[in-house]
C-alpha positions as CSV (number, residue, x, y, z in Angstrom):
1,X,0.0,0.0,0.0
2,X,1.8,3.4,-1.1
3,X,1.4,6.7,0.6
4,X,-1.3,7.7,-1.3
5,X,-3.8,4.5,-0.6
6,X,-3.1,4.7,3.2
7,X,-3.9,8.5,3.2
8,X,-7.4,8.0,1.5
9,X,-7.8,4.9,3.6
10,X,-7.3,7.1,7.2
11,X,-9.3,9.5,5.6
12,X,-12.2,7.4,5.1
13,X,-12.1,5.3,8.6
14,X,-11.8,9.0,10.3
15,X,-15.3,9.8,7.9
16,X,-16.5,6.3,9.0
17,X,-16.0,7.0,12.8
18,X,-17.5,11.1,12.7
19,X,-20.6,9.8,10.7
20,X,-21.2,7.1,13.2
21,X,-20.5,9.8,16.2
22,X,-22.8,12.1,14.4
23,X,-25.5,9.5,14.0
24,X,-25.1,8.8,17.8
25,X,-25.6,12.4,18.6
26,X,-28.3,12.7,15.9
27,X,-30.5,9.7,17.4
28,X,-30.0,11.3,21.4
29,X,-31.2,14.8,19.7
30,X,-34.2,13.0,18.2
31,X,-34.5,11.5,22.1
32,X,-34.6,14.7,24.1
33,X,-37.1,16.5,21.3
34,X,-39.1,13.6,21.8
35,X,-39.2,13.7,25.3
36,X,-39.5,17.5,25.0
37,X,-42.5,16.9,23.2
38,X,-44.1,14.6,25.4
39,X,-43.0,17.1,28.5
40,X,-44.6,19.7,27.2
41,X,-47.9,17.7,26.4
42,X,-47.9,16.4,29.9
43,X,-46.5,19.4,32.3
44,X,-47.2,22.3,30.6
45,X,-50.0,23.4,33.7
46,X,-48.4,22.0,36.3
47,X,-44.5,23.2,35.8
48,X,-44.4,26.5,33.9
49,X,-41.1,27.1,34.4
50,X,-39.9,24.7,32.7
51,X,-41.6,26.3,29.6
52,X,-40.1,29.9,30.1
53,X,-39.9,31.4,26.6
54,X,-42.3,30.0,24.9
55,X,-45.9,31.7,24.8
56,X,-48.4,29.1,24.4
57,X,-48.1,25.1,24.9
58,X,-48.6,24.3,20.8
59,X,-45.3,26.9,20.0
60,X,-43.6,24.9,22.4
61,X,-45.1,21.7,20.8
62,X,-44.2,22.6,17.0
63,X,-40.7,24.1,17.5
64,X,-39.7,20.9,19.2
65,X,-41.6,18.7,16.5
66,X,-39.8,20.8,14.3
67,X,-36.2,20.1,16.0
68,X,-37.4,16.5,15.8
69,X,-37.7,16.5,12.2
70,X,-34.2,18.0,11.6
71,X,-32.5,15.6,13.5
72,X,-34.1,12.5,12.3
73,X,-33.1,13.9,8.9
74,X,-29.6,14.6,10.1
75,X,-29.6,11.0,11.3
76,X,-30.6,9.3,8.3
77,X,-27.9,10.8,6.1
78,X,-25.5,10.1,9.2
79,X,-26.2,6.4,8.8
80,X,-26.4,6.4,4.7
81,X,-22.7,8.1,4.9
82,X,-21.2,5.4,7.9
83,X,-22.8,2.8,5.1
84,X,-20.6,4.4,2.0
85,X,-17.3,4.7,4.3
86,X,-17.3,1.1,5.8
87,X,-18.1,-0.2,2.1
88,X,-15.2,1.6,1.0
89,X,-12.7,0.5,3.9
90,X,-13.8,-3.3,3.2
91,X,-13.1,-2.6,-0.4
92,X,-10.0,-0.9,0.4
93,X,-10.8,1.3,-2.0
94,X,-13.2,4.4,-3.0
95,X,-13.2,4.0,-6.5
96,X,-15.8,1.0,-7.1
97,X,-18.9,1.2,-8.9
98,X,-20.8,0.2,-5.7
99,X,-19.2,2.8,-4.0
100,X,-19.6,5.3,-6.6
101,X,-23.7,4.1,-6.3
102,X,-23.5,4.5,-2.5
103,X,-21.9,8.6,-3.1
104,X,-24.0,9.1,-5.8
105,X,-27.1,8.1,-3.2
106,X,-25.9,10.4,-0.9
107,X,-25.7,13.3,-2.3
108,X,-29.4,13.3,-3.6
109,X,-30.4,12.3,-0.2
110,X,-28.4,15.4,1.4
111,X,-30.0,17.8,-1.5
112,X,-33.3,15.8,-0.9
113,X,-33.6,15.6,3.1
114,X,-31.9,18.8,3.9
115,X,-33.9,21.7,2.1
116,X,-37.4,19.5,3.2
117,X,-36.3,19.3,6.6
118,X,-35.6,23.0,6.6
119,X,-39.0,23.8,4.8
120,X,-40.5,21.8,7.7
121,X,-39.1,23.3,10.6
122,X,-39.4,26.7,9.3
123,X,-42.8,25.9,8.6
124,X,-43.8,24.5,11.8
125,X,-42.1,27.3,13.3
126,X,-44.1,30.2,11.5
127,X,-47.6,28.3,12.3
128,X,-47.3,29.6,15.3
129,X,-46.0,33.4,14.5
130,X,-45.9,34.1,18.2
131,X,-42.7,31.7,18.4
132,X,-41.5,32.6,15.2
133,X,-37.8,33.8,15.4
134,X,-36.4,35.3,12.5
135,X,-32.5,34.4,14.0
136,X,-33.6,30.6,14.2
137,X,-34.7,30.8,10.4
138,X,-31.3,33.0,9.6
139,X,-29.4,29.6,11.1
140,X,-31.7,26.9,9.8
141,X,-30.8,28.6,6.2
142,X,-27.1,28.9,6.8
143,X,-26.6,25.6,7.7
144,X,-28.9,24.4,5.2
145,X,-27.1,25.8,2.6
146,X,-23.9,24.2,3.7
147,X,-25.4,20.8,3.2
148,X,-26.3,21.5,-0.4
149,X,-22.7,22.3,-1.1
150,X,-22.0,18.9,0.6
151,X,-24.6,16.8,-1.5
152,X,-23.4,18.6,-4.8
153,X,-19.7,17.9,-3.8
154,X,-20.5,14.1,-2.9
155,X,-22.3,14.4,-6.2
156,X,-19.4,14.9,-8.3
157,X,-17.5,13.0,-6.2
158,X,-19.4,9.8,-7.6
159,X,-18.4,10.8,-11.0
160,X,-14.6,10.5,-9.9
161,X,-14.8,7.1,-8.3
162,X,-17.2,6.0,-11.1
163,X,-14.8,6.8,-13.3
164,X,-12.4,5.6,-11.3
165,X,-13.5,2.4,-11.3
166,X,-14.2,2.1,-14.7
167,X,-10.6,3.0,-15.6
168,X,-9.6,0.1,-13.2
169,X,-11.8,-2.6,-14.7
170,X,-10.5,-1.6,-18.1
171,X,-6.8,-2.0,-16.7
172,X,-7.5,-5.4,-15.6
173,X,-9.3,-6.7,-19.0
């Protein structure tokens, strides 16, 4: 294995181990909007202080449904991209035609999930224009946009490894 091959191979076990740390912390953010959820259905009367900031129980209930939205999406292209990197370590190599499949997949997941998660929470957000805070749209957007980037880039970086891959079977024949 030259330089080169254990470089790319570091670099996809270190994306291997972030995307399954991210889809830890994605699934325990899903758990505590949930539980949020079901806190603010069941002690909204009886512990308002737990609620300061919010002006009714449904903005409370549709900012965190919104939250819970955003991470589930978060955690389903956290487990698609764990999938892509531990295909690519066992095939000790990114530039296979399954692999190439797997990047191709996740970039039109990321440009699929991300803006309709967005459109969600911002939506669930403004239903209740009392809640509505024009800063939590401004992030939602900013970091929305960063994710596009990152779909289009794995996007073309499917057409690398497909071709790639296709240069290697030709090689081989």
């Amino acid at each position: 294995m030259d330089k080169t091959e254990r470089t790319i191979a570091k670099v996809t076990n270190a994306g291997r181990i972030l995307s399954r740390i991210a889809w830890i912390f994605d699934l325990i953010a899903c758990g505590c909007s949930a539980f949020l959820i079901l806190a603010a259905l069941l002690w909204w009367n009886t512990r308002p202080d737990l609620f300061t900031g919010y002006a009714s129980q449904t903005g409370a209930l549709l900012i965190c449904a919104g939250d819970l939205i955003g991470c589930a999406g978060s955690a389903v292209l956290a487990y698609f991209a764990r999938q892509h990197f531990a295909h690519a370590l066992e095939a000790q190599t990114p530039f296979t035609l399954r692999g190439a499949a797997e990047q191709k997949r996740l970039g039109i997941l990321i440009l699929c999930i991300s803006p309709a998660t967005m459109v969600l929470r911002v939506a669930l957000s403004a239903a209740f224009s009392a809640e509505f805070m024009p800063e939590r749209l401004a992030g939602m957007i900013v970091a929305d946009g960063g994710m596009l980037a990152l779909g289009v880039m794995f996007l073309v970086l499917s057409l690398v490894c497909r071709y790639g891959a296709e240069r290697e079977a030709m090689k081989q024949e």
